[in-house]
C-alpha positions in Angstrom: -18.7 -131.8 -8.5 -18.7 -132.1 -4.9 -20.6 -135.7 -5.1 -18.4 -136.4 -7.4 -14.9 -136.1 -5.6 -16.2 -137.4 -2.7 -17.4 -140.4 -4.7 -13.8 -140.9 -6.1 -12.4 -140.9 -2.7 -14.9 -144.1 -1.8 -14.7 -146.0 -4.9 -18.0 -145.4 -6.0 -20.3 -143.2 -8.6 -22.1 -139.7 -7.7 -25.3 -140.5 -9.2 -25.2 -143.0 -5.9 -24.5 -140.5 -3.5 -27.1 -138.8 -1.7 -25.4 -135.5 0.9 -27.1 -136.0 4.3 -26.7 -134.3 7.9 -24.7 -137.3 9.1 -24.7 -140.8 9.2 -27.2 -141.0 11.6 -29.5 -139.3 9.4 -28.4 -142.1 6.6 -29.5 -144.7 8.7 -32.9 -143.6 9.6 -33.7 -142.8 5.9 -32.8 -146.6 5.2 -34.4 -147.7 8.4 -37.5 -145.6 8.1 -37.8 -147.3 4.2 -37.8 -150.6 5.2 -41.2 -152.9 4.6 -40.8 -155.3 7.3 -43.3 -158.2 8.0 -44.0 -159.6 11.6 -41.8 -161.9 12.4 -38.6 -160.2 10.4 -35.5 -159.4 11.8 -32.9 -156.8 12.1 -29.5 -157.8 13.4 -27.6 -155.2 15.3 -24.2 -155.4 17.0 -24.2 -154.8 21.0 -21.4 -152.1 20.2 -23.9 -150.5 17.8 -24.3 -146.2 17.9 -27.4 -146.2 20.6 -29.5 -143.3 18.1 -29.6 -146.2 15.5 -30.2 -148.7 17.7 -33.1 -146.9 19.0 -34.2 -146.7 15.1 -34.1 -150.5 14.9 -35.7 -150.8 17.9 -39.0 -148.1 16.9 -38.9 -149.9 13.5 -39.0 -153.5 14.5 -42.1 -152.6 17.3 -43.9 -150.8 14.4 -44.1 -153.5 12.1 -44.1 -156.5 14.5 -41.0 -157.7 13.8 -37.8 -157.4 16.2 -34.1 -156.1 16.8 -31.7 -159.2 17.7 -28.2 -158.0 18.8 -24.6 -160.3 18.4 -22.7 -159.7 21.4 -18.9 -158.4 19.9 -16.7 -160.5 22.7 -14.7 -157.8 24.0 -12.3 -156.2 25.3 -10.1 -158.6 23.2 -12.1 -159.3 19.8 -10.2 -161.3 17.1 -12.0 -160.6 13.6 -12.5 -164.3 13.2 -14.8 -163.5 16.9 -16.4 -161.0 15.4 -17.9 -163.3 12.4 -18.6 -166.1 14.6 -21.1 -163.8 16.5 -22.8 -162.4 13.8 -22.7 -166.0 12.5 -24.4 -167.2 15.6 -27.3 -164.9 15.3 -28.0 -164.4 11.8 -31.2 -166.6 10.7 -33.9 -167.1 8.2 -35.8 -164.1 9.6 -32.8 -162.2 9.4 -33.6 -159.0 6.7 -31.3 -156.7 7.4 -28.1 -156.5 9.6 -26.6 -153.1 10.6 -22.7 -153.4 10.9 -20.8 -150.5 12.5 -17.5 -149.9 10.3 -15.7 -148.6 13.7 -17.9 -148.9 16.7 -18.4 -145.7 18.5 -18.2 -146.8 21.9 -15.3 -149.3 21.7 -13.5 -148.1 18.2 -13.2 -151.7 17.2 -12.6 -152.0 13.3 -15.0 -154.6 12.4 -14.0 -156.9 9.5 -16.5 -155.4 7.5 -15.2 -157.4 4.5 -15.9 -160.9 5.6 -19.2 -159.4 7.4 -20.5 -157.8 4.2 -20.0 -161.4 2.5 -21.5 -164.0 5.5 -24.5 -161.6 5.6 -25.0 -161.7 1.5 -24.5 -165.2 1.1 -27.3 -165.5 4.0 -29.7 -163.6 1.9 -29.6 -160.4 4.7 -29.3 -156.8 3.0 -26.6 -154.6 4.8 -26.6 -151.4 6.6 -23.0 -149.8 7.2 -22.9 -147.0 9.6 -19.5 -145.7 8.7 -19.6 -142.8 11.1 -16.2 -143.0 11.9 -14.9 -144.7 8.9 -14.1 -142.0 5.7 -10.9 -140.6 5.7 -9.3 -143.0 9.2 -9.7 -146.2 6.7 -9.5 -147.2 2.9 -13.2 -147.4 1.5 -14.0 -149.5 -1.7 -17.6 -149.3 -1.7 -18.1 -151.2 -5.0 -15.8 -153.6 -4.0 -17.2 -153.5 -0.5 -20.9 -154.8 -2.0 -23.0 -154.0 1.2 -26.5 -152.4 0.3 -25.9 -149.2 2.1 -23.3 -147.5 3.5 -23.8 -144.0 5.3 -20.6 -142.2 6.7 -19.6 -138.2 8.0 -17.5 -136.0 7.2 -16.9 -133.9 9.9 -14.5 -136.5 11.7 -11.5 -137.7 9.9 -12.2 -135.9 6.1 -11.8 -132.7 8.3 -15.3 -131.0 6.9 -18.3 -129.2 9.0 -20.1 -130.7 10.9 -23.3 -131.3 8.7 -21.5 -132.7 5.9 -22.3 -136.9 5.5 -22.7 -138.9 2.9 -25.7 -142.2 2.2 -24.4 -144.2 -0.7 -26.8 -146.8 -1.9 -26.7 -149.4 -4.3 -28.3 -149.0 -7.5 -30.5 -151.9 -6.7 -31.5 -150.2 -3.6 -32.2 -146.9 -4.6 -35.9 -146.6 -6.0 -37.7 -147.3 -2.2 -35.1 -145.3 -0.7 -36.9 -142.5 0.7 
């Protein structure tokens, strides 16, 4: 039942919710599932959550393969900035790309949107770590169409701390560990 409110509020299904600690714990389970080659890529964004960066980072050095970071030009991003960056660094090698929905350090909206789509149409899977984004902004995540988005509860739904969400794509789902 819970699941299944929850996955009303995001525009999604239950059977495609998994309850997790918080969205750092969301990450890691997609991070840690990850069969990277040497050589791969994972794109991060310098205003990135450190904890998951340091997941990228242990994950990349494990398998040979390595974390590349888009600098967000700050402390006056436009969206169309924000693409450009991730634009600039995205690349052949480029497996997965972890987009913050609102940074932690600099609570920049990112135009996830338009993100979601450059990194598709690049062939990259996507990582949302939507920490800070359930219950401050609308969330479609069918419509949305990243691979995996993980968010909490505890900040702007008003739950306990403890209470987080990973939503995965059905397509996504059977190496999730």
């Amino acid at each position: 039942d819970a699941a299944g409110r929850l996955a009303a509020f995001l525009g999604a299904e239950a059977q495609d919710l998994s309850f997790v600690d918080n969205a750092t714990t969301g990450c890691n389970a997609v991070l840690r599932s990850l069969r990277l080659q040497p050589g791969d890529e994972i794109l991060v964004l310098d205003h990135g959550y450190g904890a998951v960066r340091n997941t990228v980072r242990h994950v990349t050095e494990r398998a040979g393969a390595r974390m590349v970071a888009a600098a967000i030009p700050f402390p006056h991003p436009t969206a169309g900035a924000i693409v450009e960056a991730v634009a600039a660094k995205l690349g052949p090698k480029t497996r997965l790309v972890v987009l913050d929905h609102i940074t932690s350090p600099s609570a920049l909206v990112m135009p996830l949107e338009r993100l979601v789509s450059l990194c598709r149409e690049s062939g990259a899977k996507v990582l949302v770590d939507g920490a800070h984004g359930p219950g401050m902004v609308p969330i479609d995540l069918t419509a949305l169409d990243a691979d995996w988005y993980t968010g909490n509860g505890h900040k702007w739904l008003c739950a306990p701390k403890g209470c987080a969400f990973l939503w995965a794509r059905r397509d996504r789902q059977d190496d999730l560990h």
